[in-house]
C-alpha positions as CSV (number, residue, x, y, z in Angstrom):
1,X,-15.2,-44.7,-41.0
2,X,-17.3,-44.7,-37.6
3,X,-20.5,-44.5,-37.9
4,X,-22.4,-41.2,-37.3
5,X,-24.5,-40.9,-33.6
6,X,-27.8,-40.1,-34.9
7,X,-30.1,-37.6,-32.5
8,X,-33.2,-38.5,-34.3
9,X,-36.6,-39.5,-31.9
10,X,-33.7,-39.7,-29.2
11,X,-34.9,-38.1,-25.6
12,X,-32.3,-35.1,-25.4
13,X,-31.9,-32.9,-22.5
14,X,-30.4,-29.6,-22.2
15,X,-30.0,-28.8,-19.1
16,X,-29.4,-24.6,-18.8
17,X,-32.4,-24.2,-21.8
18,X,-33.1,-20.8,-20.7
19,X,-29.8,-19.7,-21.0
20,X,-28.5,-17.6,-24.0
21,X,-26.7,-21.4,-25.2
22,X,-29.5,-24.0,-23.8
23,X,-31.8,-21.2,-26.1
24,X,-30.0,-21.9,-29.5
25,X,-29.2,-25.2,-28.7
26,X,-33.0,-26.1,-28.4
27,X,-33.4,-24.2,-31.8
28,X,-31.1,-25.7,-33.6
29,X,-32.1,-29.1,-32.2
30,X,-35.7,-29.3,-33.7
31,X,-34.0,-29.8,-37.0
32,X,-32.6,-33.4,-35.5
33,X,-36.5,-34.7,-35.0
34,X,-35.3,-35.2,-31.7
35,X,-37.9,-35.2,-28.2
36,X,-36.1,-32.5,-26.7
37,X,-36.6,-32.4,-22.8
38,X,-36.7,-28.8,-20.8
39,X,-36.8,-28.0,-17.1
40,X,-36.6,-24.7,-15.3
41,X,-34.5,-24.4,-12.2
42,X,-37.0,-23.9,-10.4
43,X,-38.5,-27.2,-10.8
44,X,-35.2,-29.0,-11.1
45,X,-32.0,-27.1,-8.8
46,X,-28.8,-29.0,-10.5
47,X,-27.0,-28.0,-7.3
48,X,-28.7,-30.5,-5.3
49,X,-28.1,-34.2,-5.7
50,X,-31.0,-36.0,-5.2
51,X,-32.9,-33.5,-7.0
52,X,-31.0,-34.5,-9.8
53,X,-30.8,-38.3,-9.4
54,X,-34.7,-38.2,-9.3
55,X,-35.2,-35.9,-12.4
56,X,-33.1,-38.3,-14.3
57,X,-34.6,-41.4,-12.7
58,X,-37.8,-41.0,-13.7
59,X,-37.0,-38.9,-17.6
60,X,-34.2,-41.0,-18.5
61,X,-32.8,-38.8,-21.1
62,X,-30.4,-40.5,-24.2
63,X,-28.4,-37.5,-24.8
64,X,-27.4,-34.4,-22.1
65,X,-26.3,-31.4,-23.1
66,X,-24.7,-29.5,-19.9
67,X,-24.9,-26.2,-20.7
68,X,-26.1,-25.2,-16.9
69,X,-23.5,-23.3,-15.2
70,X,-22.7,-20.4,-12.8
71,X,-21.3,-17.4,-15.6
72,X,-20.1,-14.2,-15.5
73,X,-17.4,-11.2,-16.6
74,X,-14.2,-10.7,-15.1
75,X,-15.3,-8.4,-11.8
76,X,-18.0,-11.5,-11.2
77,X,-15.6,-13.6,-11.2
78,X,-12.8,-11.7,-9.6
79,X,-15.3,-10.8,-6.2
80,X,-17.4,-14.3,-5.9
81,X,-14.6,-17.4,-6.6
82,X,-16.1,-19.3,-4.3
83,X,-19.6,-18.9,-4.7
84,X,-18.3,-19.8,-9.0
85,X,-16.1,-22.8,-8.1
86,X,-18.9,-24.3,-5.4
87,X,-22.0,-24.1,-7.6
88,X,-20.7,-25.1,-11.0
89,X,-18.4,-28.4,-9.3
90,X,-21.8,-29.3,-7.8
91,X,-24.0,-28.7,-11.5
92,X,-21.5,-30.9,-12.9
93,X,-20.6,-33.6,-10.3
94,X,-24.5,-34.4,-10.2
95,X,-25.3,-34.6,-14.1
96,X,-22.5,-36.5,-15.1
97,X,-22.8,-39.0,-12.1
98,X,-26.4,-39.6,-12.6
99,X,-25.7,-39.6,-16.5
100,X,-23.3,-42.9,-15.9
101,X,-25.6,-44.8,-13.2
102,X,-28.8,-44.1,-15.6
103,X,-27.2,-45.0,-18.9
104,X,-27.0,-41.8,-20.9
105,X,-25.6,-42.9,-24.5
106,X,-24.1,-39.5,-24.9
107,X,-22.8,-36.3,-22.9
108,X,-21.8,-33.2,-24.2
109,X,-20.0,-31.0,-21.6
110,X,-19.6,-27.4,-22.2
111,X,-16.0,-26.3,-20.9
112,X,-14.5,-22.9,-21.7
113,X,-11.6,-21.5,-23.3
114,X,-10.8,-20.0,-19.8
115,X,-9.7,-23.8,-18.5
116,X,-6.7,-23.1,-20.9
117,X,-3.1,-21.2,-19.3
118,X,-1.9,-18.4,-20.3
119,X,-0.4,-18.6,-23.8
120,X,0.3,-16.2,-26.5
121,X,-0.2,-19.1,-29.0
122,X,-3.2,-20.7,-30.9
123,X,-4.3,-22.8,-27.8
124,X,-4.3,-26.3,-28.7
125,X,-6.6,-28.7,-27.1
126,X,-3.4,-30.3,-25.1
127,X,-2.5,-27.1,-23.4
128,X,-4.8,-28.4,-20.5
129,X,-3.0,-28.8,-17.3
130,X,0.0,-27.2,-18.9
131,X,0.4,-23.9,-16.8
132,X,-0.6,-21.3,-15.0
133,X,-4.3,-20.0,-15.4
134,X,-5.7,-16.7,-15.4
135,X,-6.0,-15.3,-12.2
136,X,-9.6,-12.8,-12.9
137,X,-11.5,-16.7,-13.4
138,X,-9.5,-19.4,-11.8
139,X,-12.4,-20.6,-9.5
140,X,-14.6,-20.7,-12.9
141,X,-11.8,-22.2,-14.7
142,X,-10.9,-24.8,-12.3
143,X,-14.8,-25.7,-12.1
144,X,-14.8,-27.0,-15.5
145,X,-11.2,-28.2,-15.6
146,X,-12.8,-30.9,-12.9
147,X,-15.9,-31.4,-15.2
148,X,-13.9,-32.2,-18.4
149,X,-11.6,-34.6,-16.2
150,X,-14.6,-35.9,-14.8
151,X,-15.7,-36.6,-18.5
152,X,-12.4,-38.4,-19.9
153,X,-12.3,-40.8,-16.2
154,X,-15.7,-41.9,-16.8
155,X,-14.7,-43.0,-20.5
156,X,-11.7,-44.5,-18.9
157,X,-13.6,-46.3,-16.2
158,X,-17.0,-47.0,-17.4
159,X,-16.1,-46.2,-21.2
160,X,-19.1,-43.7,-21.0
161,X,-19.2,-42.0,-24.3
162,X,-19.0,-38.4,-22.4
163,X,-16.8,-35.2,-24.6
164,X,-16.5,-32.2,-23.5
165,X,-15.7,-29.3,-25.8
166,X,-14.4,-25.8,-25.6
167,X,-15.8,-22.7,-27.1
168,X,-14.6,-19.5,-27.3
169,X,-16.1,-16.6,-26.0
170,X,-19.8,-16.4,-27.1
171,X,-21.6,-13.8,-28.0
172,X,-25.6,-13.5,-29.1
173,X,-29.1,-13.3,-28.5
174,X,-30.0,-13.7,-24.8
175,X,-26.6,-12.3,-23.6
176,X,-26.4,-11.0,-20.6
177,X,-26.1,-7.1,-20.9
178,X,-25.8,-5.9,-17.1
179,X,-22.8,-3.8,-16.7
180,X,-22.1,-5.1,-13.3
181,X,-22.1,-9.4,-14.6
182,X,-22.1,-9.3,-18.4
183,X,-19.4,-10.6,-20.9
184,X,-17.2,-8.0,-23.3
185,X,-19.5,-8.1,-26.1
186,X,-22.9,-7.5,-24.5
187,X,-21.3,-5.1,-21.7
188,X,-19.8,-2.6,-24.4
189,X,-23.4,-2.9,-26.2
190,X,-25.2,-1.6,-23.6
191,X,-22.8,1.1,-22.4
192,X,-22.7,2.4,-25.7
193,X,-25.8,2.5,-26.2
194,X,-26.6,4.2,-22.8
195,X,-24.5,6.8,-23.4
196,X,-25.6,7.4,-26.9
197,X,-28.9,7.5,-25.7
198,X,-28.0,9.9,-22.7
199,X,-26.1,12.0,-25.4
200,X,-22.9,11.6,-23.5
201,X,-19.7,12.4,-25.1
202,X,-17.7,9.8,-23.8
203,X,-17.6,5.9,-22.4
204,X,-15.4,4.8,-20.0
205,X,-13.8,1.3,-21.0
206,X,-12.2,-1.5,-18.8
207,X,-8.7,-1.7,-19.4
208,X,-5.8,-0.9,-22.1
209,X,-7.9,-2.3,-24.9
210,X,-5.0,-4.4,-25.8
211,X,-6.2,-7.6,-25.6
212,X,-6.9,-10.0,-28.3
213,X,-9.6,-12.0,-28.1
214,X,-11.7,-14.8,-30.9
215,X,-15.7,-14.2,-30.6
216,X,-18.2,-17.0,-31.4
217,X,-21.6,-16.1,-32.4
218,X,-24.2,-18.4,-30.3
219,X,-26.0,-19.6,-33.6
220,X,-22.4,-21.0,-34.7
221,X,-22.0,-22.5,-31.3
222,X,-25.2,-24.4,-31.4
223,X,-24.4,-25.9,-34.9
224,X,-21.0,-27.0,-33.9
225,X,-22.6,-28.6,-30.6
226,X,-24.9,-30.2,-33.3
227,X,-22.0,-31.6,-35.2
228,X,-19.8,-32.7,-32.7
229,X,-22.0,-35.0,-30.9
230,X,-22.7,-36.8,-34.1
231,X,-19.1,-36.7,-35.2
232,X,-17.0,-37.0,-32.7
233,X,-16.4,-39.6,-29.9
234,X,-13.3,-39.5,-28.0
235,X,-11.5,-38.6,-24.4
236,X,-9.5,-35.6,-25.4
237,X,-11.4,-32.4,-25.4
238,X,-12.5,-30.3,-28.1
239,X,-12.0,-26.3,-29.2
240,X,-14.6,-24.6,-31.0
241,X,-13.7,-21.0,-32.4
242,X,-14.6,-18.3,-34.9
243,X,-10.7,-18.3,-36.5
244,X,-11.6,-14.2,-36.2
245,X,-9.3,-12.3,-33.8
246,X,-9.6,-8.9,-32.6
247,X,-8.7,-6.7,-30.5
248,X,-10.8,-5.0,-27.1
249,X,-9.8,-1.6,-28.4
250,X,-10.9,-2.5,-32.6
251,X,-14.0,-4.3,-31.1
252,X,-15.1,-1.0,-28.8
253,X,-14.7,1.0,-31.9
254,X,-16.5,-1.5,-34.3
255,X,-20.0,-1.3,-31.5
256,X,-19.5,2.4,-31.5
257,X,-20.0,2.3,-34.9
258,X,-22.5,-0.3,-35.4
259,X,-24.7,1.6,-32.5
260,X,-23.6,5.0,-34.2
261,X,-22.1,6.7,-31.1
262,X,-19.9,9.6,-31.8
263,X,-18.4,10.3,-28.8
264,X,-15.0,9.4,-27.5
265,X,-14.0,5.7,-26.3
266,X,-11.8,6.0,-23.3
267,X,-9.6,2.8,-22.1
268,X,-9.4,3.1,-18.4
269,X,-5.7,1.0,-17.3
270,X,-7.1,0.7,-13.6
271,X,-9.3,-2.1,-14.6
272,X,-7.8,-5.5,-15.2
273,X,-7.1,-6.6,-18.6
274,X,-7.4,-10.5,-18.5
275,X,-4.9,-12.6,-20.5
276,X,-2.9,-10.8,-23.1
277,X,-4.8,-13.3,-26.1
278,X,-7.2,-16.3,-25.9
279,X,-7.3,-17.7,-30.0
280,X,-8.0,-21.2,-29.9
281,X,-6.6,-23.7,-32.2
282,X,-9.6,-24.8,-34.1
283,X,-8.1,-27.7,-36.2
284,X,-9.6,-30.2,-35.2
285,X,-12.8,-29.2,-35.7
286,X,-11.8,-28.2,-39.0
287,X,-10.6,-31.5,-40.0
288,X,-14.0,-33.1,-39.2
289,X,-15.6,-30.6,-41.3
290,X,-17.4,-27.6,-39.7
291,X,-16.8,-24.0,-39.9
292,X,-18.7,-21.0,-38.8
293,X,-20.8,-19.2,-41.0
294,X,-21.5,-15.9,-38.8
295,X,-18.8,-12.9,-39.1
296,X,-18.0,-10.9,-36.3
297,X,-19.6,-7.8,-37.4
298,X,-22.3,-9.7,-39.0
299,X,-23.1,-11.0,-35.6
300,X,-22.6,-8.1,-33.4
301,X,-25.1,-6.3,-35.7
302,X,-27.7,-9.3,-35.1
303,X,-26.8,-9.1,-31.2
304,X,-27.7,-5.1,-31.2
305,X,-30.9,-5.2,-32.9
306,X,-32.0,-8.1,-30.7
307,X,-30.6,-5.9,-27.8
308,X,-33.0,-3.0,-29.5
309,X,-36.2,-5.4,-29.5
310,X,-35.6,-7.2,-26.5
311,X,-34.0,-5.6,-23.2
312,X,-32.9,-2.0,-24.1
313,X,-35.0,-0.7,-20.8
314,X,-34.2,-3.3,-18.8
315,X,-30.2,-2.2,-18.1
316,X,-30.5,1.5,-17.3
C-alpha cells in the first residue's frame, strides 16, 4: 500500500481563501497542523503572470490548493463566456506553471462537474472528452477542461504529482445569494426568503423544475479535498458527490418549507433548464474510503440560518 502524503508543518496554499471553498478548506485544514498560507486578490491578482511567479518565488508553498476561479449561475455564464473562459485559463495556466518550475510536491485542482457532456447516466470520471457539453457554461467548462489536462500533461512530462478532482454542485456558508450571479441553492434561498418577507404570494422559478441535480454541502467538500490529497495520487481525475439526487422542482419546495413560505412556487419554462441530470459517479471515492456526512436538508437548513445571521439585508 502507498504510503499516505502527510500535510503536517507543510506550507499550504489555498489560493481563492475568501471564497465560500478556500473558507472551509482553511477550516478544515487547521486540523492537519499544517502553516496554511492566505493572500487576498488584491495583494496577489492570479490573472497576471508575473504576479504570480513572484508570489510563489519568494513563499514557496509545498501544497496548492486552486480553488480561485471566475464562478457563477447559468445567466452569468450564458451573457459573459468570454470574460469566464479568459480569466479562469489565465488563474490556472499561472498557478500550475509556477507550481512545476518552483517545485510544489502537491496540487489539487478544483474542476467541476460541468467539464462533464451531457449524460443521463451516473457520470464516470472517463466521460471527459466524451461529448457534447452544456451549452448555458461551455466557456466555464472548457476553462477547467484545459486546467485538468494541464494537470495529467504535467504528471506525464515532469511526473508533477498534480490531481484534479470534481465536485458536484456545492452548496454552504459563504454562497453567493445574488439573484442576478448566484447558484440554485443560494438563489432560491434568497427569493424565498424575500418574498416571504415581502408577504408575497408567489415566487417566480427559472425553468420547468425538471431537472435532477446531486448537491454537496461545502463542509463535505472540504473534508474530501482533505482526504484526497493524502490518499490519492494519480493522472485521471476525481468525482466527489453527495450520492443524493433531487429534483429543481422537490428542492424549491423543500426551501419553501425550510424558510416557511406559504405561497405558490411557480416554474417559469422561458428560462433555460440546464442539462436534463448531472449525478456523478462517486465510486471511486468510495472505494478509498470517504463519504459525506451532511444531508441535503440537513445542510440547506445550516445554509439558511447562516443566510439569516449573515447577509439577509445585503440581497434586497
Amino acid at each position: 500500500m502507498e504510503k499516505e502524503f502527510s500535510l503536517k508543518n507543510r506550507k499550504v496554499w489555498v489560493a481563492g481563501h475568501n471564497g465560500m471553498v478556500g473558507t472551509a478548506l482553511c477550516q478544515r485544514l487547521k486540523i492537519e497542523k499544517c502553516n496554511i498560507l492566505t493572500i487576498s486578490r488584491a495583494d496577489l491578482d492570479l490573472s497576471i503572470d508575473l504576479e504570480v511567479k513572484n508570489w510563489m518565488r519568494l513563499n514557496q508553498p509545498n501544497v496548492i490548493f486552486l480553488a480561485a476561479a471566475k464562478v457563477g449561475g447559468i445567466l452569468h455564464n450564458s451573457t459573459k463566456p468570454a470574460d469566464f473562459i479568459t480569466e479562469n485559463l489565465q488563474i490556472q495556466t499561472n498557478v500550475i506553471k509556477y507550481a512545476h518550475m518552483y517545485d510544489v510536491e502537491k496540487l489539487i485542482f478544483l474542476g467541476s462537474a460541468c467539464v462533464y457532456p451531457i449524460s443521463e447516466k451516473p457520470i464516470k470520471e472517463d466521460f471527459l472528452l466524451s461529448g457534447k457539453l452544456e451549452r448555458t457554461n461551455k466557456a466555464y467548462a472548457i476553462a477547467k477542461i484545459a486546467g485538468i489536462e494541464m494537470c495529467k500533461f504535467y504528471r506525464e512530462q515532469y511526473k508533477s504529482n498534480f490531481i484534479s478532482v470534481q465536485p458536484n454542485n456545492l452548496y454552504g456558508f459563504k454562497d453567493n445569494f445574488s439573484n442576478e450571479t448566484s447558484h440554485v441553492i443560494p438563489g432560491l434561498i434568497n427569493r424565498i426568503h424575500k418574498a416571504k418577507k415581502k408577504g408575497l404570494e408567489k415566487v417566480i422559478i427559472w425553468g420547468s423544475g425538471n431537472p435532477l441535480r446531486e448537491f454537496v454541502f461545502i463542509e463535505d467538500l472540504a473534508d474530501a479535498l482533505v482526504f484526497i490529497t493524502k490518499k490519492y495520487d494519480d493522472y485521471e481525475p476525481i468525482n466527489i458527490g453527495s450520492g443524493e439526487e433531487v429534483s429543481i422542482y422537490e428542492l424549491a419546495h423543500l426551501i419553501a418549507k425550510i424558510i416557511k413560505f406559504e405561497g405558490k412556487l411557480v416554474f417559469d419554462k422561458n428560462f433555460p433548464d440546464g442539462v436534463p441530470r448531472k449525478f456523478l459517479d462517486n465510486s471511486k471515492l468510495k472505494k478509498l474510503g470517504w463519504y459525506p456526512k451532511v444531508k441535503l436538508k440537513e445542510g440547506i437548513k445550516m445554509t439558511y440560518n447562516w443566510y439569516l445571521k449573515n447577509i439577509d439585508d445585503v440581497y434586497n
